[in-house]
C-alpha positions as CSV (number, residue, x, y, z in Angstrom):
1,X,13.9,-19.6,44.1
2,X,12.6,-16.3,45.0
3,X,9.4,-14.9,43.3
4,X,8.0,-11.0,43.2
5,X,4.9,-10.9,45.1
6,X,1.7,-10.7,44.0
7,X,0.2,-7.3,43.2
8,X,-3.4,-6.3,44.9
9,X,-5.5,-6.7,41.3
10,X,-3.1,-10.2,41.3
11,X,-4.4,-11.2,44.5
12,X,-7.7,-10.7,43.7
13,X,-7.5,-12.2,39.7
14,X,-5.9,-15.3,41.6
15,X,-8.8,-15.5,44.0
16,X,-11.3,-15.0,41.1
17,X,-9.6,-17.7,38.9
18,X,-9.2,-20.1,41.6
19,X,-13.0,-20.0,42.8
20,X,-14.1,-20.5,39.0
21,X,-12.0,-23.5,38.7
22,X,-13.4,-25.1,41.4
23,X,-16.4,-24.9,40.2
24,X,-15.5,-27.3,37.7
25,X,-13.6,-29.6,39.6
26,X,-15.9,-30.3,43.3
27,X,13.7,-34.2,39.7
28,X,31.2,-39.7,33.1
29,X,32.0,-41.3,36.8
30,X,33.2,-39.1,39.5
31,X,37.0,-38.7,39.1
32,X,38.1,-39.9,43.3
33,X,34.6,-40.3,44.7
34,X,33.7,-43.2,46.5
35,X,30.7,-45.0,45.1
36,X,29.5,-46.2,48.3
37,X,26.1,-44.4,49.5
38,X,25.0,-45.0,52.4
39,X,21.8,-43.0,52.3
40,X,18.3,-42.9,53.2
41,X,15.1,-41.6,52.3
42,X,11.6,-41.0,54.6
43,X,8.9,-38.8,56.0
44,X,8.5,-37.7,59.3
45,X,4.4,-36.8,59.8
46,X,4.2,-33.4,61.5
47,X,0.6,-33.5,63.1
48,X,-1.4,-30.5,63.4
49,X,0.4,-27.2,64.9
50,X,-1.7,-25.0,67.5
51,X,0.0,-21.9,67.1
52,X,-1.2,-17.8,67.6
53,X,-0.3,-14.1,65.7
54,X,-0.3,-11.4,68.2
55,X,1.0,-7.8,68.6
56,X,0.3,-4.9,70.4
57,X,-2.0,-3.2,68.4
58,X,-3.8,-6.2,67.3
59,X,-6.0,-8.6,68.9
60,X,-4.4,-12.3,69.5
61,X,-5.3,-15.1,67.1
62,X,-5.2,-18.8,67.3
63,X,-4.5,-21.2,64.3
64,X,-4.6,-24.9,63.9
65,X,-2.1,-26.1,60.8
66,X,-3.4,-29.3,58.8
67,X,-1.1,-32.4,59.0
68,X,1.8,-32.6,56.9
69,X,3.9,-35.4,55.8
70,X,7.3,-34.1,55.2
71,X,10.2,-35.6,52.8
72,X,13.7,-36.0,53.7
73,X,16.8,-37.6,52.8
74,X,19.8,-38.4,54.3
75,X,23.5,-39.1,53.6
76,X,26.3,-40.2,56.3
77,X,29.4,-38.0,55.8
78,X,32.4,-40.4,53.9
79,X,34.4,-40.6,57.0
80,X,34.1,-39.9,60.9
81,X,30.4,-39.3,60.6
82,X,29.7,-39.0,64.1
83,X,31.8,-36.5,64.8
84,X,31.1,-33.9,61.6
85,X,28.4,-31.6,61.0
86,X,24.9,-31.7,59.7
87,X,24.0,-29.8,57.1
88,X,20.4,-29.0,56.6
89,X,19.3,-28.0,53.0
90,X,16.5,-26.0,52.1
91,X,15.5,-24.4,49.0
92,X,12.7,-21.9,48.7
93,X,10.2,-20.6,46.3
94,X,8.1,-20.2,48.9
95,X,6.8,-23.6,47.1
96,X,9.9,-24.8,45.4
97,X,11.2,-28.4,46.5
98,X,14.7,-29.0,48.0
99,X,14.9,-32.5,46.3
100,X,15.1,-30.7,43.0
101,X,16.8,-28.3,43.5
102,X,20.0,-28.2,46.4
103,X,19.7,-32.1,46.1
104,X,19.5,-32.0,42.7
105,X,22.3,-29.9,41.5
106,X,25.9,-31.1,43.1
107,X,25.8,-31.4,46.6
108,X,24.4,-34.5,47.1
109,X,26.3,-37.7,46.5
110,X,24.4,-37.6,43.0
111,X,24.3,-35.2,40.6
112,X,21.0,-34.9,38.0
113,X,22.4,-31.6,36.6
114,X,22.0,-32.2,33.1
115,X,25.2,-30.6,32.2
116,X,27.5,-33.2,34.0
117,X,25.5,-36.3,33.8
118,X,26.0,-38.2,30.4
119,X,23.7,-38.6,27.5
120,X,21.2,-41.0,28.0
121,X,21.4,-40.9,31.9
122,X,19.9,-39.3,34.3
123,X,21.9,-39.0,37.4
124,X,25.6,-39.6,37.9
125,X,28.0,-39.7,41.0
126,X,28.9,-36.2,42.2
127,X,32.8,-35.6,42.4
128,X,31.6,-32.0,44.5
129,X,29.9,-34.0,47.3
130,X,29.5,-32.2,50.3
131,X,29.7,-35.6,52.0
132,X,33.3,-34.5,52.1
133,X,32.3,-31.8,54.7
134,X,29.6,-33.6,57.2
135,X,26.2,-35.4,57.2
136,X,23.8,-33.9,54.4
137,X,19.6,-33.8,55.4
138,X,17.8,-32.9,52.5
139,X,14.1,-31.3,53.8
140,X,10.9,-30.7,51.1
141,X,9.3,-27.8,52.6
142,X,5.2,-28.5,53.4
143,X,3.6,-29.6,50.5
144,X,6.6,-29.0,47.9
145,X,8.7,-31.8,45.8
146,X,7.7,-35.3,48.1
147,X,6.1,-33.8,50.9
148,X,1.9,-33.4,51.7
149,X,-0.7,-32.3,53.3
150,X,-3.3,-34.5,54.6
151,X,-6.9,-33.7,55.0
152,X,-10.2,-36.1,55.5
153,X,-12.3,-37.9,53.1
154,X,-14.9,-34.8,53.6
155,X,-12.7,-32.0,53.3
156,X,-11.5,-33.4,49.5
157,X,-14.8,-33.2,48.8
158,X,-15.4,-29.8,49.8
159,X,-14.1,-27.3,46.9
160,X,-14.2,-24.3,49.7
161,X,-12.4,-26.1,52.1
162,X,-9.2,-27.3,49.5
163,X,-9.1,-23.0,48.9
164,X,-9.2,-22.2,52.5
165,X,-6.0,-24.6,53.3
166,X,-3.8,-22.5,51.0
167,X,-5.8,-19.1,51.3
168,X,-6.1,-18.3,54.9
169,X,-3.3,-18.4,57.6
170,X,-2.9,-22.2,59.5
171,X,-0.8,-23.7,56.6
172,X,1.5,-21.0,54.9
173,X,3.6,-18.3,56.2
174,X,6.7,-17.7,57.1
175,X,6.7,-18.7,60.7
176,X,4.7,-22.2,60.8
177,X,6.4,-23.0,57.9
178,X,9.8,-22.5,59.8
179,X,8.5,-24.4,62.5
180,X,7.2,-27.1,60.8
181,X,10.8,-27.7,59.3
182,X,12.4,-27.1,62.4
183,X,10.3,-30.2,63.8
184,X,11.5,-32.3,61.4
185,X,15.7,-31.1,62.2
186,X,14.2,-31.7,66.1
187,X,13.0,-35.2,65.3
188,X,15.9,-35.9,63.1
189,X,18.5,-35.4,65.8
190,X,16.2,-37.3,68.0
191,X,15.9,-40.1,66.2
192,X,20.0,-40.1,65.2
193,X,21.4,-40.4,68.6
194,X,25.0,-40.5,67.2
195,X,24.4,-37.3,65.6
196,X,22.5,-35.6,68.1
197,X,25.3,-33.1,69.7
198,X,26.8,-32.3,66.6
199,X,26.8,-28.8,64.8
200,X,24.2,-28.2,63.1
201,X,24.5,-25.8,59.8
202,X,21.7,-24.7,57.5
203,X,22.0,-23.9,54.0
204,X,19.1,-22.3,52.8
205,X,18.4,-21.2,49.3
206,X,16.5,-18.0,47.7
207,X,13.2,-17.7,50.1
208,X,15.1,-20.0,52.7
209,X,17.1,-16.9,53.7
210,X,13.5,-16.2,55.2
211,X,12.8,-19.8,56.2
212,X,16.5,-20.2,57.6
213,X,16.2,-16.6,59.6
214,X,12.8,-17.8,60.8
215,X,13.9,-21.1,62.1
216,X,17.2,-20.0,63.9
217,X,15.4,-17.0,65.5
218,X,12.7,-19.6,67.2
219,X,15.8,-21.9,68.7
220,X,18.3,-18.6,69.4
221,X,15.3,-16.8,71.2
222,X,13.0,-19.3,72.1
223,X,12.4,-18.1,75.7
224,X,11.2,-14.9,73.5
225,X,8.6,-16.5,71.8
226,X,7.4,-18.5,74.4
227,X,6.7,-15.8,76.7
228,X,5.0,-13.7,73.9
229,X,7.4,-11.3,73.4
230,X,7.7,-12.2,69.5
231,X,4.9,-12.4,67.0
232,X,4.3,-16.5,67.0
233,X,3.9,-18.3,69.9
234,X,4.3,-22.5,69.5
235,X,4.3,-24.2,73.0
236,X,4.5,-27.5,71.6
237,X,7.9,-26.2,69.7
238,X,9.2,-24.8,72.9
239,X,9.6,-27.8,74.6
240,X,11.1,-29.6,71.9
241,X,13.8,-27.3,71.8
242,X,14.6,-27.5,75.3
243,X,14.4,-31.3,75.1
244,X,17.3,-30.9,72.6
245,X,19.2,-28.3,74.9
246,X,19.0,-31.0,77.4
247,X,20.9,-33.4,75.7
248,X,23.6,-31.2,74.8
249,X,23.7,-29.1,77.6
250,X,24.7,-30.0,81.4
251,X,21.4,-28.6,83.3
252,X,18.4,-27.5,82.5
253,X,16.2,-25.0,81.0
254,X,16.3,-22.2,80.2
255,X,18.7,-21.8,78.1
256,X,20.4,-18.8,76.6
257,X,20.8,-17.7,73.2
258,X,24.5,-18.1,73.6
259,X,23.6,-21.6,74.5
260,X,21.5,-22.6,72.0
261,X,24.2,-21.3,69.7
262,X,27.1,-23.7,70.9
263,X,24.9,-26.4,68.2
264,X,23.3,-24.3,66.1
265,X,25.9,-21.5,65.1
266,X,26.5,-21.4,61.4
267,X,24.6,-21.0,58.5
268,X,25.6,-21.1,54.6
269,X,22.4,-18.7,52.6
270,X,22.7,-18.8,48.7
271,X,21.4,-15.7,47.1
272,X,19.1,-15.4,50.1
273,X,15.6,-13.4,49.7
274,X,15.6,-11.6,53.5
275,X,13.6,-8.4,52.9
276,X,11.8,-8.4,50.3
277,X,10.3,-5.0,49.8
278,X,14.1,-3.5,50.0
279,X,15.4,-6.0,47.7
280,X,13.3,-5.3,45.5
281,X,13.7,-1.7,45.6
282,X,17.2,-1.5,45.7
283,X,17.5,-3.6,42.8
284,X,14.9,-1.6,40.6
285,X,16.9,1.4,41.0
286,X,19.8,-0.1,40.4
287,X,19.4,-1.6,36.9
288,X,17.6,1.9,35.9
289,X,20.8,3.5,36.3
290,X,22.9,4.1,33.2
291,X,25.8,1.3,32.4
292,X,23.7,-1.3,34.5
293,X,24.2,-5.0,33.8
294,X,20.8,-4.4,31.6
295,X,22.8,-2.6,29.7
296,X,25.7,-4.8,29.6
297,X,23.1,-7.9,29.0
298,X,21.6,-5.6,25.9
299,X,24.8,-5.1,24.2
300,X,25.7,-8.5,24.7
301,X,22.9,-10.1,23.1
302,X,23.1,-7.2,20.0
303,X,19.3,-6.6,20.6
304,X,17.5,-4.3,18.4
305,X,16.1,-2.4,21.2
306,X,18.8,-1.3,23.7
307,X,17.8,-1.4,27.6
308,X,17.3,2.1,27.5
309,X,14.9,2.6,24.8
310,X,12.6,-0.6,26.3
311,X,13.1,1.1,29.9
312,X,12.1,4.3,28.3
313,X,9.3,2.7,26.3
314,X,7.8,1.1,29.5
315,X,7.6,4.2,31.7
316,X,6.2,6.5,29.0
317,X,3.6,3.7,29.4
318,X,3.5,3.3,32.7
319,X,4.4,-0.1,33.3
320,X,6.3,-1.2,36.7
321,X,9.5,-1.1,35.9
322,X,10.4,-4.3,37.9
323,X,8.2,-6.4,35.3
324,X,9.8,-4.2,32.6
325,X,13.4,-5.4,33.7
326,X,11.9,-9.0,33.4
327,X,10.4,-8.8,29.9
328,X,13.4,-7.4,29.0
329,X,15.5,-10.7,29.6
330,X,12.2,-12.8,27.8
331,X,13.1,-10.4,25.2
332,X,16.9,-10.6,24.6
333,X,16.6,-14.9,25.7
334,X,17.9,-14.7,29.0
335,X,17.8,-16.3,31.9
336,X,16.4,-14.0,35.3
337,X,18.1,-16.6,37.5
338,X,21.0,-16.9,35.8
339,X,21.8,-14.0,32.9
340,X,24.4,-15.5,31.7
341,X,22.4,-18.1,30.6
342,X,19.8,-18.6,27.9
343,X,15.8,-17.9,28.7
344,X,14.9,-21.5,29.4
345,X,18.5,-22.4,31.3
346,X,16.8,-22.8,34.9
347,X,13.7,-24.8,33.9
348,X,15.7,-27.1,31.4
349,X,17.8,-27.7,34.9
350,X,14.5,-28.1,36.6
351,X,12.7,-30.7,34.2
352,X,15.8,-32.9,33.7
353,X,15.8,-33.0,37.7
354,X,12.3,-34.0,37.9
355,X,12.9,-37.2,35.3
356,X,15.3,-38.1,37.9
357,X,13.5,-37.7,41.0
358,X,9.9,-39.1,39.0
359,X,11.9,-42.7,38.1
360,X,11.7,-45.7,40.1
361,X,14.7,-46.6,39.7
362,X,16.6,-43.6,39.7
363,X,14.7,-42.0,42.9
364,X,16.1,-45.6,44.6
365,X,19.7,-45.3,43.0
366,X,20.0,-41.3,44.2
367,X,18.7,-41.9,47.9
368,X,20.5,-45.0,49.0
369,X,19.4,-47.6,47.2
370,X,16.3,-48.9,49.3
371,X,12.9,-50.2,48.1
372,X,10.7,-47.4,48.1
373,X,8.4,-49.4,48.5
374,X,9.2,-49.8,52.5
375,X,8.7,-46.1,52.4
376,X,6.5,-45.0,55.0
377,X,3.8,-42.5,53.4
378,X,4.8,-42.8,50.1
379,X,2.4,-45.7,48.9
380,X,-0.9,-44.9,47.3
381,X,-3.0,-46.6,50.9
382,X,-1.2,-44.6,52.6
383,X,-2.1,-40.9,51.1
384,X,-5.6,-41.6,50.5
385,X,-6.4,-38.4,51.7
386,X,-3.4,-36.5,50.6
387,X,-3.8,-32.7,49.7
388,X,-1.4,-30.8,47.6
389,X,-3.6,-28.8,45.1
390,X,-6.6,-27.1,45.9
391,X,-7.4,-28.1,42.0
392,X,-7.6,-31.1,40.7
393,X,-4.2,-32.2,39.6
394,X,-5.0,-33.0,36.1
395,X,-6.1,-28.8,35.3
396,X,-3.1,-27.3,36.2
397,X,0.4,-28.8,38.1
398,X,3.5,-28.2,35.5
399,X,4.2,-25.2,38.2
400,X,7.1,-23.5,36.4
401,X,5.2,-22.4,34.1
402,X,2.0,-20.4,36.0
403,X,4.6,-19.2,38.6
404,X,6.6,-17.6,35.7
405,X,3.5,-16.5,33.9
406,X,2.6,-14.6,37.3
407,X,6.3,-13.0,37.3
408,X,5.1,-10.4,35.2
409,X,1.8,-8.4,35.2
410,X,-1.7,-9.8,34.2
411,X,-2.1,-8.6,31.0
412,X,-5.4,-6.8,30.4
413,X,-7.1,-8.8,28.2
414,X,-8.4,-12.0,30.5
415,X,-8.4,-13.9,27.2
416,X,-5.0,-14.0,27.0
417,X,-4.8,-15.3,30.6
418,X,-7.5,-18.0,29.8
419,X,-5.4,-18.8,26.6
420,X,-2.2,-19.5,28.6
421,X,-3.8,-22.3,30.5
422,X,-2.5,-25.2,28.3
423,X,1.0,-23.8,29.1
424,X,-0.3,-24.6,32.7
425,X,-1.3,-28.4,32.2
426,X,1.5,-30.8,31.6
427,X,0.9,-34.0,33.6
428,X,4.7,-35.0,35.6
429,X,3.6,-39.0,34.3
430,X,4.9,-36.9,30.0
431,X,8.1,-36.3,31.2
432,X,9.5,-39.9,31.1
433,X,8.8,-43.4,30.4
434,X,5.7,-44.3,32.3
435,X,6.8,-47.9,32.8
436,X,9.5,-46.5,35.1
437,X,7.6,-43.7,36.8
438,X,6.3,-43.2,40.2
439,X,3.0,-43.1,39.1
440,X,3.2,-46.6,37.2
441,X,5.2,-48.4,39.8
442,X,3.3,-47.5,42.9
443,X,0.2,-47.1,41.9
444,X,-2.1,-43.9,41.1
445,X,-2.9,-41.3,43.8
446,X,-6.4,-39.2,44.4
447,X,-7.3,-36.3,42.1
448,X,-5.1,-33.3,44.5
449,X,-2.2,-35.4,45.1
450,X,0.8,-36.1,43.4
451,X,4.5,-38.1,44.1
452,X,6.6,-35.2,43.0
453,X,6.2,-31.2,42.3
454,X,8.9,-29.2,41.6
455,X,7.0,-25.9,42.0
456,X,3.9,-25.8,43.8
457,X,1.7,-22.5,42.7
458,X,-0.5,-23.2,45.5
459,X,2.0,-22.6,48.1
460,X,3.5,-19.7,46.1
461,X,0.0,-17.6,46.2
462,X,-0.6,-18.8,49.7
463,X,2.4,-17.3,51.3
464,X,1.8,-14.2,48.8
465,X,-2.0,-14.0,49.8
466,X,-1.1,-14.4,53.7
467,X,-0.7,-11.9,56.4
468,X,-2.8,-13.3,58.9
469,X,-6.2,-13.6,58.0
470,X,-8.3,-15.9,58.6
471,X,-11.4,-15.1,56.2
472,X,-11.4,-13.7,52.5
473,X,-12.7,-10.4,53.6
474,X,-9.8,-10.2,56.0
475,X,-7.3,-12.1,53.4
476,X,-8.5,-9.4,50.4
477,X,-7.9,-6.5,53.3
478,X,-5.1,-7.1,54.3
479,X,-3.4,-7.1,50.2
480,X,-3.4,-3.2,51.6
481,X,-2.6,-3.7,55.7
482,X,-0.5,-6.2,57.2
483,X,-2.4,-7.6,60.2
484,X,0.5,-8.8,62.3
485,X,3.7,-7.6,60.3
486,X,4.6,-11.1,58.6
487,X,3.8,-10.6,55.0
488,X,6.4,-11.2,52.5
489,X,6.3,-8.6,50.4
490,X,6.1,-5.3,53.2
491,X,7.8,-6.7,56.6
492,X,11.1,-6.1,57.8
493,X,10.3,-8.5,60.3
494,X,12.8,-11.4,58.6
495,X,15.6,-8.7,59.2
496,X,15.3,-8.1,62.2
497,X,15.2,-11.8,62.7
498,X,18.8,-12.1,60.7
499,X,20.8,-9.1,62.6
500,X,19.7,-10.7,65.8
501,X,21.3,-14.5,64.7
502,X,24.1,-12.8,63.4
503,X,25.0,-11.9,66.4
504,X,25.8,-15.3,67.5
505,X,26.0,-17.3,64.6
506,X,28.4,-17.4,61.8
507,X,27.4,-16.7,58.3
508,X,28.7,-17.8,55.0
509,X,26.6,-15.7,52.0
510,X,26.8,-15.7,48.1
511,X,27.5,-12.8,45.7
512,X,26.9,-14.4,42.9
513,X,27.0,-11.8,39.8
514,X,24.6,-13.0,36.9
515,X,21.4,-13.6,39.3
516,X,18.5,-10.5,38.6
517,X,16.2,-12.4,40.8
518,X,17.8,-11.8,44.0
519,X,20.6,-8.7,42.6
520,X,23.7,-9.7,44.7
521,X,23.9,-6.0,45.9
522,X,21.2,-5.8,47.5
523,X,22.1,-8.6,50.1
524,X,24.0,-5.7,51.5
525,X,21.9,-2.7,51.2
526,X,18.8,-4.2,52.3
527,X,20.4,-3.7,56.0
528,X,21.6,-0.2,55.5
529,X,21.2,2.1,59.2
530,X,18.3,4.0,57.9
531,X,16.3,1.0,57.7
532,X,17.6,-0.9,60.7
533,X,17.9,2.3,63.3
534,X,17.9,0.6,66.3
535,X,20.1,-2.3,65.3
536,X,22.6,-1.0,63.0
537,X,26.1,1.4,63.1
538,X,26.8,1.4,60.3
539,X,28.4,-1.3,57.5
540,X,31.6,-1.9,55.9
541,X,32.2,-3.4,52.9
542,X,34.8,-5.1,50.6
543,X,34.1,-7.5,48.1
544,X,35.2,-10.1,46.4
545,X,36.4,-10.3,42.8
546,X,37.7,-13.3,39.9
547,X,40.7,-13.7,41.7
548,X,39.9,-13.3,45.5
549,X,36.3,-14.7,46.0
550,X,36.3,-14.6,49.9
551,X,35.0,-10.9,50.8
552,X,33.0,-9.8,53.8
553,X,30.5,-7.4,54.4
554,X,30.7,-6.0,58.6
555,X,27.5,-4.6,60.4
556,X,28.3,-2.8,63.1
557,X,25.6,-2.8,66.0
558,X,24.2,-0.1,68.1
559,X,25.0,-1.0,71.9
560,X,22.6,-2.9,73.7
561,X,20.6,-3.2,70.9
562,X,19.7,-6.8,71.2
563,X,17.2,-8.2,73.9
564,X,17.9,-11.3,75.3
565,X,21.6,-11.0,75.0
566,X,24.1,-10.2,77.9
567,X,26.1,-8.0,75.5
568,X,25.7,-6.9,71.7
569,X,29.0,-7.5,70.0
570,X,30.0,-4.2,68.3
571,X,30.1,-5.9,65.1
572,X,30.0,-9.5,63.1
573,X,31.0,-10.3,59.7
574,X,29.8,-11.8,57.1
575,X,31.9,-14.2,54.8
576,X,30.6,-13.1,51.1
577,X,32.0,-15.2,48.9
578,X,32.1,-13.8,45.0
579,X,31.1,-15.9,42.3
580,X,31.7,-14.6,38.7
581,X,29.9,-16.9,36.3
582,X,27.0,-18.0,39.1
583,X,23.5,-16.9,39.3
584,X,20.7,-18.0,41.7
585,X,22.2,-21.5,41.7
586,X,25.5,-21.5,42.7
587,X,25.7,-25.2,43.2
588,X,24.6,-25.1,39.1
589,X,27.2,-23.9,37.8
590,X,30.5,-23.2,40.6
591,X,30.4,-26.7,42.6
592,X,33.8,-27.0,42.8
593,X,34.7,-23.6,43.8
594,X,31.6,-23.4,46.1
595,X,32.4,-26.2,48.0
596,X,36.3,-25.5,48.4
597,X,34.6,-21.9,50.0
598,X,32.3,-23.5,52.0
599,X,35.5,-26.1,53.2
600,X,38.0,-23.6,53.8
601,X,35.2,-21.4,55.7
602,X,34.1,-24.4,57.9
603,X,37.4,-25.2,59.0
604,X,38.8,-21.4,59.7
């Protein structure tokens, strides 16, 4: 999922309301598919990430992340495993777990989508496996879905400490979250000797476009960030992506971009967030004009108020017009992620996904069938000190619902943000039987931990508050300056990032036509020549329709525009697959036709 970042009065609400708090509180059978699984579920524990920020006209800056205890699954491909790809999902938010989500909704060897699993279940085998294709690893981001944080007996005590770990800059931005994921592929690969030469393809989801960008920049360019030449420098990270190199190549480092690529050389993005702050303006202008898909969604639903009487309405009173375009689909019932669909379409998806993934039984049945109990990090003794709210769990962890709240603009009157707090509280153990849930089975964790949340808010106003700051002075500042060009919302940084691993790796993209979220035009236009002057010719474009989904967008590159490369191709494409009845989720509701894309593209 992709979410609109915070305003500066936001920021500083958030900040307020968060402080306050604290004060208070010191997840029919398969038609052909094999029912065999053989699958597995486990943490690797990332320990803590020395890392720096630095740029030319700022002063360096060391950071120390916390340690973090990250979820993954994995499935063996249903025949020739060793010699077919990995594919590494990741969904995005930032804060939204890949176990509900990518793993969640048909690509996995289970399928809890709601619509294709029968009454009274809550998972059934998944004809649309992508075990067809290769070897699927499943990766919850830091502290979202399964994974955690871990702090110390003291620092759970300490209220200010809990709101620095998601405020300030060691835990959540872009790049150590990227690096932190990329430890775990490392480790994986490591660990799987079988597997440990074979392609490597991410799939990233929403926000992932940034995580996936991120993460393929640090292996393509690595000698780049190494010797300070890019904004993040990891030692540790460097030399655990040569000691990967080394296993795949035939001598040692360095190693080129071109050589890192021979592994790590595709990459599938769904509805990808990349640039933000063009995205978003590209698809506010857009919808304004006349004969929009607002328009289309207004006539469509026979509401009172057309589009352009609520558009006019809203700029007479100076609203944004981005919120506008939002309460405008709460309005006529529909669904931003997926218009098409009605208003509470994506979260019904969501909860029926986390009764799955919050079952004993089920959470077994969907991962390979182990005891969960032989889980290492999952028990209650084992997460004494595990952090993944700031707040105690118990105030406010049903996610969806303050991230969507925060969607739109904070309404004047505070009362009516107090009054939405309820709305904020529903406890994971309500969703389902309690005799089968996590909670019951394995025992009861601490007061800022939980087994399983599908949206964490905290990691959502982290990356939002974050830009490299390291107190709230600097954090509150920096709403208004960027300190090292990372920020979500205002860098072009993450394309930049995608341009230069296009040039080496191939890229499969979305257009999927009901999502507003991320407006499938803009995955174009965000990289238009006037934005990218040094990196891009110009672009070409044909699209895709109902009857032809496979079209292609081409950006064609400035000579010699690319450091660390021999050459700069003149151009690359990328595959951009149309999807006519899919939103945000592609997987959701286009299985079938997404993976037969993805298959035919693989194999070309």
């Amino acid at each position: 999922m992709s979410r609109n970042p915070l305003s500066q009065l936001a920021k500083l609400f958030i900040v307020a309301v968060m402080t306050w708090v604290l004060a208070f509180d010191r997840c029919a059978s398969a038609g052909g598919y094999s029912p065999t699984v053989k699958g597995k579920m486990d943490f690797y524990q990332i320990e803590p990430v020395d890392f720096s920020f630095h740029a030319s006209w700022r002063s360096t800056r060391s950071y120390k992340s916390a340690t973090n205890r990250l979820w993954y699954t994995y499935f063996q491909a249903d025949e020739n495993y060793a010699k077919k790809p990995l594919f590494v999902f990741l969904n995005g938010g930032p804060g939204c777990g890949t176990s509900m989500n990518l793993f969640a909704m048909n690509t996995a060897p289970y399928t809890l989508d709601r619509s294709r699993v029968p009454d009274g279940n809550l998972s059934e085998l998944n004809e649309y496996s992508w075990t067809t294709l290769g070897n699927l690893l499943y990766i919850d981001a830091p502290n979202t879905g399964f994974s955690y944080m871990v702090g110390t007996d003291e620092q759970l005590r300490d209220s200010d400490f809990r709101l620095t770990e998601f405020i300030f800059g060691d835990n959540y931005n872009a790049f150590i979250d990227a690096a932190q994921v990329l430890r775990v592929v490392l480790k994986f690969l490591e660990d799987n000797s079988e597997l440990r030469n074979n392609e490597v393809v991410f799939v990233g989801e929403s926000f992932s476009g940034v995580r996936v960008s991120t993460m393929l920049n640090m292996l393509l360019y690595y000698k780049q960030y190494a010797e300070g030449k890019k904004v993040y420098k990891d030692s540790a990270l460097t030399n655990l992506i040569e000691a990967q190199m080394l296993s795949v190549t035939s001598h040692k480092p360095p190693y080129s971009p071109a050589e890192v690529a021979t592994q790590f050389k595709k990459q599938i993005l769904i509805q990808p967030q990349i640039v933000d702050k063009y995205q978003h303006m590209d698809k506010v202008s857009a919808l304004q004009k006349r004969d929009s898909l607002m328009d289309k969604l207004g006539a469509d639903a026979k509401a009172e108020v057309s589009w352009r009487e609520f558009l006019a309405n809203a700029k007479k009173d100076k609203k944004d017009v981005a919120q506008t375009i939002l309460r405008y689909l709460l309005y006529i019932k529909r669904d931003p992620y997926n218009c098409q669909k009605d208003a509470d379409w994506t979260n019904n998806n969501e909860y029926s996904a986390m009764q799955a993934l919050n079952s004993m039984d089920e959470l077994s049945k969907i991962t390979g069938g182990g005891n969960l109990r032989d889980v290492r990090y999952l028990m209650p003794n084992e997460r004494k000190n595990a952090l993944r709210f700031s707040m105690n769990s118990k105030i406010p962890i049903y996610a969806s619902q303050i991230v969507n709240m925060l969607i739109f603009e904070l309404p004047d009157d505070t009362q009516t943000v107090i009054s939405m707090i309820p709305f904020w509280q529903k406890n994971l153990l309500d969703m389902d039987n309690p005799l089968k849930s996590l909670d019951y089975n394995l025992g009861a964790l601490n007061d800022f931990d939980s087994y399983l949340v599908g949206t964490n808010p905290y990691i959502y106003l982290g990356f939002c508050m974050n830009s490299g700051g390291n107190s709230l002075a600097e954090v509150l500042y920096d709403i208004r300056y960027d300190r090292y060009d990372i920020s979500l919302s205002d860098s072009a940084i993450y394309g930049t990032m995608f341009l230069e691993n296009l040039a080496l790796v191939d890229t499969f993209m979305t257009d999927a036509q009901n999502d507003i979220v991320v407006y499938a035009p803009t995955l174009v236009s965000q990289f238009d020549k006037g934005r990218f002057r040094k990196l891009v010719k110009s672009i070409d474009v044909a699209s895709g329709n109902q009857d032809a989904r496979a079209g292609r967008f081409t950006i064609k590159y400035k000579p010699n525009s690319i450091e660390g490369l021999d050459k700069t191709p003149a151009e690359r494409n990328v595959a951009w697959y149309f999807y006519a009845d899919s939103g945000h989720s592609v997987s959701s509701t286009q299985p079938k036709e997404f993976r037969d894309d993805v298959t035919n593209w693989i194999n070309k």
